[in-house]
N, C-alpha and C positions, 0 to 999 in steps of 0.2 A: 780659526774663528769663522762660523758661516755667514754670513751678509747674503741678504737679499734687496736687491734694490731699482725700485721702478722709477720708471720714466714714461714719458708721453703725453699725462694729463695736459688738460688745460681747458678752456672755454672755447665753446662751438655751439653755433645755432642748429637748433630743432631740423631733424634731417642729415645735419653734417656728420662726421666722421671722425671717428681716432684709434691710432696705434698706439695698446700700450705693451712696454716691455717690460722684461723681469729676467735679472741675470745675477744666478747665483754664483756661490762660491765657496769654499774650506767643505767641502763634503759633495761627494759622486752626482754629478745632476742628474744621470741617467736613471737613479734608483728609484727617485723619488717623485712620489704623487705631485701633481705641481695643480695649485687652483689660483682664484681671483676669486676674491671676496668684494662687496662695498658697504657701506656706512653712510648711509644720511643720518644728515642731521637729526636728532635724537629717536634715531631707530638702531634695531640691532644689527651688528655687521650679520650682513649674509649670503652664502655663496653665491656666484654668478655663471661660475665653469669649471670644470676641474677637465686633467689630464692625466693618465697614469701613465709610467713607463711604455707601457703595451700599446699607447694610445686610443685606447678609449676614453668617449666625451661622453662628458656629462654640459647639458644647459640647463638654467631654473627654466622656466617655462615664460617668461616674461622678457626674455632676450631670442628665444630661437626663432632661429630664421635672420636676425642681425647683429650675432656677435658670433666671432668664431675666433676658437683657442686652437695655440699651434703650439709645438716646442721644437727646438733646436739644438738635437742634444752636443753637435759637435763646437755648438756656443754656451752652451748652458744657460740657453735662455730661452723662456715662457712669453706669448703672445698674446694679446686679445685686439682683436681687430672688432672695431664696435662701428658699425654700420648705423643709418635711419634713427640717431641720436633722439630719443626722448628727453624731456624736462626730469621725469621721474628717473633719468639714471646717472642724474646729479649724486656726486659724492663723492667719498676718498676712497678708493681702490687700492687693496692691498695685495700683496702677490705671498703665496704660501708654498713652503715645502714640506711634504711630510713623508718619512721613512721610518726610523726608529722614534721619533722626535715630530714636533711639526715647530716649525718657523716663519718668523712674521716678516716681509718686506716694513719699511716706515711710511709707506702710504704715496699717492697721486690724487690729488683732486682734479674732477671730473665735475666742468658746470656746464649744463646746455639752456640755453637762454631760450625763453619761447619766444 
């Protein structure tokens, strides 16, 4: 069975900081594209970073320069260290793997208070 499942959310003021993690399992983590996605409130989930095997990054353009994605393959687990927190990067954080398949972590909410 593959599970993804993050950790680290939580509430932080405008400026602050957070580690989130994501540690897979029941399939190869070295294989697989690993991203973060988030979701406000009634908007669409959309990506935030992605990581391939090979390690190349990807940011959307609205986080570079204060969020930086890492992986750990000998933990099987995905990072996003989010720096200079905005109000706008309020939301649930999802953590994804995708190889043959893509899969969903069950979310992290992420509130930064202005």
């Amino acid at each position: 069975q593959v599970r993804l499942v993050e950790s680290g959310g939580g509430l932080v003021q405008t400026g602050g900081s957070l580690k989130l993690s994501c540690v897979l399992s029941g399939i190869k983590f070295s294989l697989n594209d690993m991203a973060w996605y988030r979701q406000a409130r009634g908007n669409e989930r959309e990506v935030v970073a992605t990581i391939s095997p090979e390690e190349v990054i990807y940011y959307t353009d609205s986080v570079k320069g204060r969020f930086t994605i890492s992986r750990d393959n000998g933990k099987s687990t995905v990072y996003l260290q989010m720096n200079d927190l905005k109000p706008d990067d309020t939301g649930v954080y999802y953590c994804s793997a995708r190889w043959r398949e893509i899969y969903w972590g069950q979310g992290t909410q992420v509130t930064v208070s202005s």
